[in-house]
C-alpha positions in Angstrom: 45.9 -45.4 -12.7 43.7 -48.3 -13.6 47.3 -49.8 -15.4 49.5 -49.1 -12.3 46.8 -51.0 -10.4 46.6 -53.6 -12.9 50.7 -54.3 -12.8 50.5 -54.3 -9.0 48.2 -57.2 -9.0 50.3 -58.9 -11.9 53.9 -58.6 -10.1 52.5 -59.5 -6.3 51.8 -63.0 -8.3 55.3 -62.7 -10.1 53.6 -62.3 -13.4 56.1 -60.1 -14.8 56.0 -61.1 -18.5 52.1 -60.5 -18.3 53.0 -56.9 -16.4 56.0 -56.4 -18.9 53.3 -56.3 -22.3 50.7 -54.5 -20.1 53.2 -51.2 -19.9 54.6 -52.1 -23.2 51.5 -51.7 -25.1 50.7 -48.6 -23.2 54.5 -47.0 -24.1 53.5 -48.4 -27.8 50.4 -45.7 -27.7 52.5 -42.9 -25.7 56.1 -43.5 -25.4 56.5 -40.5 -24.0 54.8 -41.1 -21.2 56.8 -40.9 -18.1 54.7 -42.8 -15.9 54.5 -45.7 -17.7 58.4 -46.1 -18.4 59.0 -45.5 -14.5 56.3 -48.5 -14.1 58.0 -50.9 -16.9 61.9 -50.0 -15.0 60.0 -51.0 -11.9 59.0 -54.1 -13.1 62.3 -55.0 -14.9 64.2 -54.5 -11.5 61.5 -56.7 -9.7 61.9 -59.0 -12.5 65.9 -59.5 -12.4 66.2 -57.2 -15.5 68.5 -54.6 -14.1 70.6 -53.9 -17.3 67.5 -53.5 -19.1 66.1 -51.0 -17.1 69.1 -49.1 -16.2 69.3 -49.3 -20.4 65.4 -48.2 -20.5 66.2 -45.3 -18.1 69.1 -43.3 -19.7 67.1 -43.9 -22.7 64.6 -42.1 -21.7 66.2 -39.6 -20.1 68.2 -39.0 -22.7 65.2 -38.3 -24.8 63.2 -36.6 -22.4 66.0 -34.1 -20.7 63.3 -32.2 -19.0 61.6 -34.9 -16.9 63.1 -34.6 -13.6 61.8 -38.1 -12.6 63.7 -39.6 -14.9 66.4 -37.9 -14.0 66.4 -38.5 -10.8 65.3 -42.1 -10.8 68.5 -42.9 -13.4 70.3 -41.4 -11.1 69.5 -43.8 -8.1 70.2 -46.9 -10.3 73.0 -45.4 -11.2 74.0 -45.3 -7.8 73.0 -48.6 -6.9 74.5 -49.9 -9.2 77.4 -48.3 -7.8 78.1 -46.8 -11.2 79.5 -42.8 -9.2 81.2 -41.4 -12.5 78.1 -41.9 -14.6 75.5 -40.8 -11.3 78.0 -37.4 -10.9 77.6 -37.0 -14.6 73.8 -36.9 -14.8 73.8 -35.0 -12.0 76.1 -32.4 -13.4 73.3 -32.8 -16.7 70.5 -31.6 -14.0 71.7 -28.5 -13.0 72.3 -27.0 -16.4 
């Protein structure tokens, strides 16, 4: 929590590198830590990083198949990223 509050502070300045290492170290201690990897795709998107955390999202949820947030939140770039075959594909992934 005290991190989440911490990267808040950091992107509302535009301080992403800063709120980039933050999460980073954290995912270096725990990197299967969903939280934290939503968090750091949060911060790439605010920071203009879009193929990275599309990239860092299937990752994950590649890894972690049972993490609905991931899931759900690859999905979503997926979509808005107007990327439909690869969005009904993880979708189809889900309901196995």
């Amino acid at each position: 929590l005290l991190l989440a509050i911490d990267v808040q502070r950091l992107l509302e300045l535009e301080r992403f590198e800063e709120a980039e290492s933050a999460v980073r170290v954290t995912l270096e201690k725990s990197p299967t830590a969903v939280a934290p990897i939503l968090l750091l795709s949060e911060i790439l998107d605010k920071a203009g990083k879009q193929d990275q955390s599309l990239e860092l999202l299937s990752k994950s949820a590649d890894e972690l198949p049972k993490e609905a947030s991931l899931q759900i939140r690859l999905v979503e770039k997926l979509l808005s990223a107007r990327k439909f075959p690869l969005a009904a594909q993880r979708l189809e992934q889900m309901k196995k």
